[in-house]
C-alpha atoms as one frame of an Amber mdcrd trajectory, in Angstrom:
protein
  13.889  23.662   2.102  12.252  20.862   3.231  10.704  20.258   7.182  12.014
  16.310   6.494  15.724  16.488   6.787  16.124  13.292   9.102  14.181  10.638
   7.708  13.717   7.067  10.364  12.362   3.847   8.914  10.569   1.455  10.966
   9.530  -2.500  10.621   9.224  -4.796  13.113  13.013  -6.569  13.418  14.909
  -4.517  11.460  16.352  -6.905   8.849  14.130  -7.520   6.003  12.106  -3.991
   5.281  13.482  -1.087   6.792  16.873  -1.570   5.957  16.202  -1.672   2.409
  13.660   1.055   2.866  16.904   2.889   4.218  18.929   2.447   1.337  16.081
   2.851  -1.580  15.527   6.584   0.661  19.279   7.163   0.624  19.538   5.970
  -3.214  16.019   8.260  -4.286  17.085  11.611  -1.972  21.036  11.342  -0.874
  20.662  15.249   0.687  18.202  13.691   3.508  19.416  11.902   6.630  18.156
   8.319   6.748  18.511   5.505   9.393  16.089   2.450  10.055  15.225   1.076
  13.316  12.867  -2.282  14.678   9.927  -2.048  17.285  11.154  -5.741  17.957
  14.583  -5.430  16.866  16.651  -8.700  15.909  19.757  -6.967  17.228  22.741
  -6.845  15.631  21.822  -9.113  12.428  22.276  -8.393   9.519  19.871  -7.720
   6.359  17.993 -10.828   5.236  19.392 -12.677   2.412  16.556 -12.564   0.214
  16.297  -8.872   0.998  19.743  -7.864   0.444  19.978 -10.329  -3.052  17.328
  -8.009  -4.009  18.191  -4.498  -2.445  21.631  -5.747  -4.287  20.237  -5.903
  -8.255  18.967  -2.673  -7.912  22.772  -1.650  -6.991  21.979  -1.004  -3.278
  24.599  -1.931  -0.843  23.239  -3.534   2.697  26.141  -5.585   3.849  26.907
  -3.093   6.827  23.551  -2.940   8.010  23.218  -4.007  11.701  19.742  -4.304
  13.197  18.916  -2.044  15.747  16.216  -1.588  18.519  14.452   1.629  18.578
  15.185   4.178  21.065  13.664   7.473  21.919  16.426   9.180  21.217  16.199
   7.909  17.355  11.969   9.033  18.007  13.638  12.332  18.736  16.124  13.394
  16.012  13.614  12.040  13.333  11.570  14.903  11.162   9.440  11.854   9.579
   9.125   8.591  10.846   7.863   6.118   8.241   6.622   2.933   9.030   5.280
  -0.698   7.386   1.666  -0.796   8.309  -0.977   0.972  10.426  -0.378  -1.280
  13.114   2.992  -0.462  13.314   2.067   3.319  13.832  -0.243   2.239  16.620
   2.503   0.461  18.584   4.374   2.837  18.207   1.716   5.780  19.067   1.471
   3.552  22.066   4.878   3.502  23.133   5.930   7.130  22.443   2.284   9.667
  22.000   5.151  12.517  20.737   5.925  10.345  17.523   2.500   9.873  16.618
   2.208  13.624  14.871   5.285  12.956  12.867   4.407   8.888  11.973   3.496
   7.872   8.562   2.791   4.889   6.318   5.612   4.282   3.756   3.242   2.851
   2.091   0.653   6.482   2.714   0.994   7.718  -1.222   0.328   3.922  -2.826
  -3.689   4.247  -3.900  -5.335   0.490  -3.323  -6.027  -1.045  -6.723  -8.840
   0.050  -7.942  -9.737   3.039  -5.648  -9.074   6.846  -5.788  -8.816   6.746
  -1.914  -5.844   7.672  -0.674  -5.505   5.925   3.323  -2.200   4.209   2.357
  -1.043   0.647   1.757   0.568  -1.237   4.295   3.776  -2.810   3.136   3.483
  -7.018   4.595   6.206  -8.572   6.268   8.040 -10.800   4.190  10.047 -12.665
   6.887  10.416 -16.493   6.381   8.010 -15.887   3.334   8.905 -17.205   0.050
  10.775 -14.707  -2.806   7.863 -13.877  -4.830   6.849 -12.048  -1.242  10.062
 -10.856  -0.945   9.581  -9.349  -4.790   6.448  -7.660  -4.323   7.141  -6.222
  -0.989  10.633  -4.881  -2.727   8.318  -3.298  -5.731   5.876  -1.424  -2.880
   8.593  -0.486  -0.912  10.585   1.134  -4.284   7.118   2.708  -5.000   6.671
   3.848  -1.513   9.739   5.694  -1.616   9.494   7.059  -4.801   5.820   8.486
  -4.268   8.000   9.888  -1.361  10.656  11.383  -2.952   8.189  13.451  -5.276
   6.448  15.016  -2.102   9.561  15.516   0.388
């Protein structure tokens, strides 16, 4: 059985990664627990168009999705918090030391073109970037998660 049973996704505002981070976790491992959550939340919108067009071909449904601040009580039910980038980790290192131990890169199993070291990619922000963006943040995220899957 594994130690990651409650799985939280983190980007910045909650509307263009982690949601569809959410749903590609759900979609690759539907016996885990998975909610996303922004450090600098865009409250209560909903998944970026571009985003959910694409999260959509794949057959993944993010019309519901509501952005959400996070809260420490989401720090606190999560097993494995999985964030965009490095930075990401450190803001939130800053903001709650107890997550730190628990934090990774969604990105942490993706090996840099070209190199056999392993320190993680970090997944860009897309927002108010054009589609191709949009497309190759979509492919690292689907690889993210399911370099994920195979370890969890």
């Amino acid at each position: 059985m594994s130690p990651y049973n409650n799985i939280l996704v983190i980007c910045q505002g909650n509307i263009c990664r982690s949601p569809v981070a959410e749903a590609l976790l759900k979609q690759a491992m539907p016996d885990k627990q998975v909610q996303s959550a922004g450090l600098t939340a865009m409250v209560g919108q909903g998944c970026d168009v571009t985003a959910a067009e694409l999260a959509s071909a794949e057959g993944l449904d993010t019309s519901a999705h509501s952005a959400r601040q996070l809260t420490p009580e989401m720090i606190q039910w999560a097993d494995l918090i999985l964030v965009m980038s490095q930075g990401q980790r450190g803001q939130l290192g800053n903001t709650a030391p107890e997550a730190i131990g628990k934090t990774m890169l969604l990105g942490h199993w993706i090996h840099a073109a070209g190199t056999r070291a392993n320190n993680g990619l970090d997944i860009p922000d897309p927002y108010k970037k054009s589609r191709d963006v949009f497309e190759h943040v979509h492919k690292l995220m689907h690889q993210g998660v399911s370099l994920w899957a195979q370890k969890i």
